[in-house]
Each structure stands twice: as C-alpha cells, then as structure tokens.
N, C-alpha and C positions, 0 to 999 in steps of 0.2 A: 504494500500500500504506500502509493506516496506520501512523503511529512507535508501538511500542512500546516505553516506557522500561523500561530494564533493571533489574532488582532494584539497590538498593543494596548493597553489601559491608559488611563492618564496618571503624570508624576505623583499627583498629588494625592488619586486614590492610592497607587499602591506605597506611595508612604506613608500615611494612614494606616493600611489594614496588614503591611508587612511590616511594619516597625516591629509590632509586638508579638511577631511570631517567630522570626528568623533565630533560633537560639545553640543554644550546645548545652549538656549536661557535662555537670565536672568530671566525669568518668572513673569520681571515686568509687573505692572499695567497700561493703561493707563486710566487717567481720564477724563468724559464729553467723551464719545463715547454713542451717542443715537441715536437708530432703532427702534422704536416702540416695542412692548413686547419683542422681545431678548433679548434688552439693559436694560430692565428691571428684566433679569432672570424671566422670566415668557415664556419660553420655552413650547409649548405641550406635549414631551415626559420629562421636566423635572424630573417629580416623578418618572418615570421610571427610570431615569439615578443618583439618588439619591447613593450616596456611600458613608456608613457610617463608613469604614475600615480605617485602614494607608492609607496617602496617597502612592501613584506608580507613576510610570514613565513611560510614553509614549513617545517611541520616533519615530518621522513622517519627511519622505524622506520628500523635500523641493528641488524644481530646482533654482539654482542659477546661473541666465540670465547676470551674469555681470555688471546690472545698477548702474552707477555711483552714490554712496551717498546711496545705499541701501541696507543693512546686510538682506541678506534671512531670517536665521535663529534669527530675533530678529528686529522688527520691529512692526509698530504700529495694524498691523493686526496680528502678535500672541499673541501679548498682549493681544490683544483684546477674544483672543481663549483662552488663560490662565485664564482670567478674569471671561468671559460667561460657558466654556465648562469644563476647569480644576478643578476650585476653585472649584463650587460647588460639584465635585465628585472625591472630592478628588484626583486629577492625576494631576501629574508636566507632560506638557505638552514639550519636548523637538524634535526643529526642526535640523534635520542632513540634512546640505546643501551639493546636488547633482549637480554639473556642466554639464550643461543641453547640451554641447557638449561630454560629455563624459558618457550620459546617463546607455547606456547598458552598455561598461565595466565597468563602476564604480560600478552600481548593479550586476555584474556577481564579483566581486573580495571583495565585501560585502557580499554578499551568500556565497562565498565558503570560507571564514574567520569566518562564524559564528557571523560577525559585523552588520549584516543587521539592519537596525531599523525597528519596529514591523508592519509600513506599511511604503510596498513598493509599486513603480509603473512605469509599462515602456510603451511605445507604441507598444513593438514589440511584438506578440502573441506567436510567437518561441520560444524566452524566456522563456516566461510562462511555454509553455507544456514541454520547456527543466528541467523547475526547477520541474516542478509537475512530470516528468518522474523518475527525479534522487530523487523524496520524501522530496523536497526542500521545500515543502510550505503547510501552514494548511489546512486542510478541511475546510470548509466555511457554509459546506451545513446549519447543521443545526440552526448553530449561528446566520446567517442571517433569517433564518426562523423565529427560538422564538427572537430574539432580535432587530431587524429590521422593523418592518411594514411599516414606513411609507418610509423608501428608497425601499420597495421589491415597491411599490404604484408609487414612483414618477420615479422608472427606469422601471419596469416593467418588465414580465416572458420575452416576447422574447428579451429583451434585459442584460435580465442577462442571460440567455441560453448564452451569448457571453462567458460568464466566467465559464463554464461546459464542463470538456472533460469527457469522461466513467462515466457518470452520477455522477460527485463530484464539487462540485462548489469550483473553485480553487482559482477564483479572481472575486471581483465586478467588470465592467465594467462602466465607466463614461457614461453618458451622451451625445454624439456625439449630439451638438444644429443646428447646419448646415452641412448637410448633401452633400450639392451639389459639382460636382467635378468639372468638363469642362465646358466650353463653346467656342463658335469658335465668332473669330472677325472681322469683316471686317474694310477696312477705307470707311465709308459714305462720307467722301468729296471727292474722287476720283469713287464713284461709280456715284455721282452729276456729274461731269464735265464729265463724260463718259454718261452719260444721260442713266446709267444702273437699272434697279430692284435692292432691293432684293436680293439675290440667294435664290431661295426655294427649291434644288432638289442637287441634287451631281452632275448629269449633267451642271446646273446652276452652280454651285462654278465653275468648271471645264471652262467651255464656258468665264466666268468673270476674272478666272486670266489668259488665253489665251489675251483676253483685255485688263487688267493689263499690262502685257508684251509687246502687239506688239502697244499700243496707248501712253503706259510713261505715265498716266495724271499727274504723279507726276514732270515733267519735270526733269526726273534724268539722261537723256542723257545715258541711256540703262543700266545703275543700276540698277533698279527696280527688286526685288525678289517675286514674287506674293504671295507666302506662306512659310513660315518659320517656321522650326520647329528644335527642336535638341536633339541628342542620351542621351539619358538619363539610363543608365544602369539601376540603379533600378527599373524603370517604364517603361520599349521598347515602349510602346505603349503612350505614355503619351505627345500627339500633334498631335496626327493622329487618335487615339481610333472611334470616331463619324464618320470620313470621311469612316476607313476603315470596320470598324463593319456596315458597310450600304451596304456591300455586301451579310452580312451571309445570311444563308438559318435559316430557324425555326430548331430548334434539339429539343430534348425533355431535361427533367429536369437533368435526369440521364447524359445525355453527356453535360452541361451546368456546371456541377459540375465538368465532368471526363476530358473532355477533353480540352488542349494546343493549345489557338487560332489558330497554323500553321497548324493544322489539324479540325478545324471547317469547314465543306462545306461553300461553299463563299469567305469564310478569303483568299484564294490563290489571288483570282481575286481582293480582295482590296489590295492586292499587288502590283497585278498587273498595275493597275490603278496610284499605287503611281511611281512605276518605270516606265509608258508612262510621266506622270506630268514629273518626273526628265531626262529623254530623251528629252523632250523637253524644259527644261528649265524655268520650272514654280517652283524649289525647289533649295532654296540655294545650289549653286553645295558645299560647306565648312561642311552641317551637317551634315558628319559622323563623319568630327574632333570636333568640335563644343561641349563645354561643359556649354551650355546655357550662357555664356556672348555674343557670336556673333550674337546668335537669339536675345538677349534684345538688342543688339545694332541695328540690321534690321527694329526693331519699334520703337526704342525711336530716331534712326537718318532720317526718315521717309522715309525707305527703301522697307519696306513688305507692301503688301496690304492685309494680312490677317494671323491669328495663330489660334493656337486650342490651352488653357493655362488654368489654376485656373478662375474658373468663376470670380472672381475677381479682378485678376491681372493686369486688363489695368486699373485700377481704385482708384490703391491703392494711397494716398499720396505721393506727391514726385515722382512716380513711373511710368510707361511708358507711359500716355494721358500728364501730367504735362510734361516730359521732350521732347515727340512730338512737342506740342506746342512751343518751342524754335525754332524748325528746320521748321516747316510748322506751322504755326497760326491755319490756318481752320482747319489744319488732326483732323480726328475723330472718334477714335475707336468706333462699334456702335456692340453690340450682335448681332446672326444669328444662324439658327438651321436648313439648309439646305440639311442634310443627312438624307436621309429618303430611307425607307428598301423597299421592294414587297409589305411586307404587310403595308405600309406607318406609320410604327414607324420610332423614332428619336433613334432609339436606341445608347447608351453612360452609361456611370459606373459613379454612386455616390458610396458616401463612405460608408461603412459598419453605423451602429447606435451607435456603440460603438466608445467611441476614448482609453485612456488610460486603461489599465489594473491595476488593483490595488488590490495587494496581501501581506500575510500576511506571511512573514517564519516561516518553521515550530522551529522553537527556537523560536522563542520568546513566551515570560509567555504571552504576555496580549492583546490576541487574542479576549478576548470578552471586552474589553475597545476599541479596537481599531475598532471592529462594531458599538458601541455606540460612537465615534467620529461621524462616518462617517451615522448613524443616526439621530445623534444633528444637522450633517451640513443637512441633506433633510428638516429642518424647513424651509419656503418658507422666512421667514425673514429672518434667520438667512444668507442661502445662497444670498439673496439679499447685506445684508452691505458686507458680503465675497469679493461680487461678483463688487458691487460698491461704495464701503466705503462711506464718510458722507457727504450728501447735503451741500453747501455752502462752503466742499474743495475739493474735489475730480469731483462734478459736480455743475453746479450751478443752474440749473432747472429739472423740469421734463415736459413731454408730457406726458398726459394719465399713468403716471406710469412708465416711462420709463426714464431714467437718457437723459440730453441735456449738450451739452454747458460742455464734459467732460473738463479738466486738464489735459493735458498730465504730464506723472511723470517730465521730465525736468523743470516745472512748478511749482514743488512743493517745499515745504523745505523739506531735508533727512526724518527729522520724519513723513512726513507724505507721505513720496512716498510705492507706493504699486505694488504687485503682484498679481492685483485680480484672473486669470485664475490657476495660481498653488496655490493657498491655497482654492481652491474650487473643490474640485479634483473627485467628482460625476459629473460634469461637464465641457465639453470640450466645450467650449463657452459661450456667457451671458445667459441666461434664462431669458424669461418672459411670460412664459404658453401655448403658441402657436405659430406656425410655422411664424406666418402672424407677429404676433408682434415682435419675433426673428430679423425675415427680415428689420422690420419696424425697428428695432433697432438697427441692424448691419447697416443699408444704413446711420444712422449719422457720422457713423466714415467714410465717404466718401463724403466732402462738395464738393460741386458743382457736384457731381455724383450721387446722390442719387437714381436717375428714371432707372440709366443707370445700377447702383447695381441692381436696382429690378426687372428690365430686365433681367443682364444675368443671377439671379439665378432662373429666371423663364425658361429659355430656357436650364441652366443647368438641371433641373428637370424634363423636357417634357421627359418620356417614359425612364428616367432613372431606373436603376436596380443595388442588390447587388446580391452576393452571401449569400445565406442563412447560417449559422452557422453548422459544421459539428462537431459533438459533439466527434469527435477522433482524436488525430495527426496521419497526413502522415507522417510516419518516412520516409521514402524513397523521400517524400519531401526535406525536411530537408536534408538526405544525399547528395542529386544529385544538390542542390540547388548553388551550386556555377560553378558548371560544367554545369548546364543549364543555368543561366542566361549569362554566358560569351555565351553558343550555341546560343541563344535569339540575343544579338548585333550582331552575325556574321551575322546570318541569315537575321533580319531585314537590314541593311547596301547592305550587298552582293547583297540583290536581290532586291533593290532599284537603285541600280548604276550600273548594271549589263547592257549587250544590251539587248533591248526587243529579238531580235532572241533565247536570251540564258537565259530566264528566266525561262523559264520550267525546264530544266535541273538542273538549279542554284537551283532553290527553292525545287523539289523534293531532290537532293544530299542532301541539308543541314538538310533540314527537316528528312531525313530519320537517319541522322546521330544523331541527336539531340532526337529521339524515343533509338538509340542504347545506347546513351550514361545516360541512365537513365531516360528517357522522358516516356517509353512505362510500365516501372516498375512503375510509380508514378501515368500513367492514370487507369493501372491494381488495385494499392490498393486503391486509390480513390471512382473508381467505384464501388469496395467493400465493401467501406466505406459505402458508399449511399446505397446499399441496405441492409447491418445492418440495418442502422439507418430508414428505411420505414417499415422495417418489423415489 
C-alpha cells in the first residue's frame, strides 16, 4: 500500500495537545518485586527475546486516568517492565502518557505529526482502517507470525482476524475477557407485594409494568415510571435492544451483516410496541431529553420498576442497588430475560471478542521490538503480576488462584498504586483461563452482589450474538456516518412519541429518508462486502 502522509495540523494545536504528552519514564529499578519465574527472568520466550545490540528505545502509548498520586508514565509497574522486559534486551522502555478523555484526538494529532510512539492503541476501529487507508500504520502480518507464537496461541486466529482488513494484519487486537452486554432488570420487591411472577415473555414484561403503573406498589402516589430508558446517540438502541429485537423475523446471514435494524422485518413492530408502552404511559414521558442522569435518577430515587442497562450496572459499588436502598430498604434490583423471539431465542448483542486495537505507525524503526513487548507480556505470569501486582499489597489472599481481598488504589501509598488494565494491553479485563473463572473473579469486585453479578451475566449471554468481523472498511460507512446516526435519534424519538394512529406514516417517512440520505449506499456496499469475503 502506498504511504500517504497525513495532513499537517497547525503549530499551535499540536503545541497545545503534545506539550503534555511527549514524555520518558526514568527507567528506574524497583526492588523485591517477586512473581514466580518472571521475577526471576526466567521468562519462556526469554532466549528468544535475547538482544545483544545497542540498546533502543521503545516508546508505549500509556492512558493517563487522572489518579490522584499516580504518574502513568513512571511508576512501580514500568519499573517493573524496564526491569523484566527492557534490561535484558537491551530496550529503554519509555511510557508516552495519553489522556484517556482525549483518547482518539490525541492519537489522531500524534499520527499526523509523525510523534506517535511505536505502539499505539485506540478502541475505535474507524480509526484504525482511517490510519491503514491513509498508509498510517505497519504491516503486522508477518512479524506476528515469525515473532509471536505464543500471543498468535493465547488471542487466537478469529480473534486476531479483528485486526485484518484486505488481508494485512494492521493491528493486534486485545483480549475482550467479558464479553456480555445487557441485561434487563426488574425490582423483585414490588413484583412480591404485587404477588407477581417473573416476566418470562415480552407479553409478560408488558402485562407487569401495566401493574406497575395502575397498582403504585411502590407507594409513589402516581410517580411511578415502569420502565426507563434514555436517548443515547451513540448507541439508539442501547435500553431497549432485547425488548425490541424480540420482534425480528429470522433473515439470513447476508442481511444480518447488510442491513439497518429500521429495515429488518419485525424491527417496525418492536417499535411499534414501544410507542403503544409510551401512549400509555408505561415510559418516562422526559427520554427523549434525557441524557442518562434522569434515567439513573428513576432507579436510584426508587422511581422505575425496570431498565435494560450494562449487565452490571445495578451492581456496581456505590452505584444504583447501594443508593436504592437509601430511598426504599427492601427495593431490589433482580436480573430477567423475558424477551423471547417465535423461534423462543432471547435474542440481544454482546460485544465483539476484541476490545482495544493496538497498532504500530508506520514510522517508527522498532516494529519488531515492539511484537516482542507484546509477546513477553502473553507469558501467563508475566500478565498475571501486570495484571494484579504483589500479594500482600495490592491483594491480600487468593481463592483457587485468583486475587481476594483487593486494595483499592486510594488505599495504597503513591508508589505502589497501579494501572493494572492499561499496562496489560493484550487484554481488556482480568484473565484467568476461562470464562467460568473470569466471572468467578469479576463477581469479587461486587460485595454483597456476587450471585446477582452471576446472574445477570448469565442472562446477559442466553442466545447472545456479535457481528462477525468483515475483513474491509465500509467507506460509505464512515462517510454517511454522522448524517445517519443524527437520522437514527430522529427516527427512534419521533416514532416512539408519535400517536399510535400516525405511526405508520411517521416510521415509513423517516425510514425512507434515512435509506436517501446514505442508508441505502452503505447496505449496497456492505452486502458486497459479504459476498467478496464468502467467495
């Protein structure tokens, strides 16, 4: 692919926004850090990573989350990477801290200054095929191949397919350790005092927030909002996805790929469905203004009787079961998977396998040091101390192998507060070999929720599905993609709030607009996409 050099920026932006990131860590030592053979430079791939040359310089993006008392780039876990992964192969290991709100443009004005540091990484996939379009970024293919085994092992073919457009492996792809998206929640102590089930069925949800509504068991003297959800432009569908994808019809793989839920058979009618709910007053009449504080406020003031949210998020610390309990003792968010299709799937969207993208610019000299990084860290020890620094400060026991009884960083002294998820950057969560122990280990960071974590991410996962990896970018995605998703909120809104007499009308007009206005170009090269790629 030819380089295409990137538009220049102006002086004064990128002195601005690269002052404060261009850095070096001191490449000190820390001593008394022990992990079993890591810590002892007794590495599996060590002799492989042997480098008996000058040393070089690597330098590795770092997200800097702002925690109080702790320098990103220069703290007691790069030390520790200076120590294990630099020293022996000869490489000054330097971390360039990226401000983790400012993620994309701060690597977009790093790429096209030539400043980048030799691995970079973003969540947005645009990006990516934006920089591999413009010949932004190194080939990958083979380096990983000869230089890598045991990362090509521990991420594996379909999951580096994440990081392959026109057959060139552009970027490694992290580790995505939890995969589950949604889940829908009910309150259990108002389903009790209504002497209700369950909801097992969409009909069921539908028949219980009609309950909800016309019985109050919450004694809110006609307050009461039975389900609650809010506009979220990024994600339209993201509080409603399970209730409304319970109308689709089966399509085949090719239209599952091609086409824009407002045109999936079914999809009308789970529209339809939401706009009778809000006619009758079973949906916060305020979510179309709503930029999700009035929905957290509908459940943490003990307003809603149900959401569809982060299979996690009634659970989290501090966060809406904890601040329930102030306003109602008994309220009780309880998981529920009562959307279920003709053919009796639950059907709902997890998340792709991949989380972060992680790429290499084409500038930089040290492209194959920077594979061998990211090979060092697939040692299953090495990513464990990464992952949960040192027994006795960071955690104080283990289960079965598995950290208890963490630290949180507020807890620590500066020196020893940590960043374990961004300095582990083949993976996007904790690791510990399988799904089951994952879960097992995620449900700690949730006391007193533990059963209720393991629940919704079981019921997040019932007959969940992604989208498989389409090995080319849609450019006409991309072009149309700001002018769609503003069509997307009109659409969803309008024909939610609409009168039911006038929702035919409403929904075909918008939808048809919304194919004109670049919709109908995007499902055309799509669907051409997919049959390359099966042929």
């Amino acid at each position: 692919m030819k380089r295409i050099f990137f538009k220049a920026l102006g002086f004064v932006l990128l002195v601005m926004l690269l002052g404060s990131t261009i850095g070096c860590s001191s490449g000190g030592i820390e001593e008394g850090d022990k992990v079993g053979k890591a810590n002892n430079g007794e590495l599996s791939q060590q002799s492989d990573l042997k480098n008996n040359g000058p040393q070089v310089e690597l330098k590795v993006a770092v997200f800097d989350r702002g925690t109080a008392g702790y320098v990103a780039e220069n703290n007691f876990q790069t030390r520790w990477i200076q120590e294990k992964f630099g020293n022996p192969n000869n490489i000054k290991v330097t971390f360039v801290p990226i401000p983790r709100s400012q993620e994309v443009d701060k690597l977009k004005v790093l790429m096209a200054s030539n400043q980048a540091p030799d691995i970079c990484f973003t969540y947005n996939g645009d990006v990516v095929v934006d920089f591999a379009k413009n010949g932004g970024l190194t080939d990958l293919t083979e380096l990983v191949d000869k230089n890598a085994p045991n990362l090509k092992k521990f991420l594996g073919g379909d999951l580096l397919n994440f990081g392959r457009w026109d057959n060139v492996q552009y970027a490694v792809p992290a580790k995505r350790v939890m995969v589950a998206a949604e889940s829908t929640f009910i309150r259990k102590d108002w389903l009790d005092k209504l002497g209700l089930p369950v909801p097992k069925t969409t009909q069921d949800f539908y028949n219980t927030m009609k309950a909800f509504k016309e019985k109050d068991p919450g004694k809110l003297g006609g307050k009461v909002i039975p389900f609650t959800f809010a506009v979220d432009p990024n994600n339209i569908f993201w509080g409603v996805h399970p209730l409304v994808d319970s109308f689709k019809e089966k399509i085949s793989d090719e239209d599952t790929f091609s086409l824009p839920n407002w045109v999936v058979p079914g999809f009308k009618e789970g529209m339809r469905f939401l706009n009778k709910m809000n006619n009758e007053g079973l949906i916060d009449p305020k979510f179309a203004i709503d930029n999700g504080k009035q929905n957290d406020d509908n459940i943490t003031q003990g307003l809603a009787g149900a959401f569809i949210h982060t299979f996690d998020l009634a659970y989290r610390s501090g966060n809406l079961s904890d601040k329930l309990k102030t306003v109602a003792p008994d309220g009780q968010y309880v998981p529920i998977d009562p959307f279920v299709n003709k053919e009796g799937k639950h059907l709902k969207m997890k998340f792709n396998p991949n989380g972060l993208f992680i790429i290499v610019p084409k500038t930089s000299q040290r492209a194959v040091e920077a594979i061998k990084y990211l090979e060092w860290m697939s040692d299953p020890e090495v990513l464990f101390y990464l992952q949960n620094g040192e027994k006795g400060t960071h955690y104080l026991d283990e289960k079965d192998g598995i950290p208890v009884n963490v630290v949180p960083n507020d807890k620590l002294a500066d020196d020893k507060k940590a960043n374990f998820i961004d300095l582990s950057i083949i993976v996007n969560g904790k690791e510990f070999g399988s799904e089951e122990r994952n879960v097992e280990a995620a449900s700690y960071g949730y006391p007193g929720y533990e059963e209720l974590y393991k629940q919704a991410y079981s019921a997040a996962m019932n007959d969940a599905t992604f989208l498989p990896h389409l090995d080319r970018a849609i450019e006409s995605k991309a072009k149309y993609s700001k002018v769609l998703a503003e069509k997307d909120v009109e659409i969803f809104i309008k024909s939610i709030t609409c009168k039911p007499s006038e929702f035919d009308q409403t929904y075909d007009s918008l939808v048809s607009q919304y194919l004109k206005a670049g919709g109908q170009e995007v499902i055309d090269e799509t669907r051409a996409a997919y049959k390359a790629m099966k042929k």
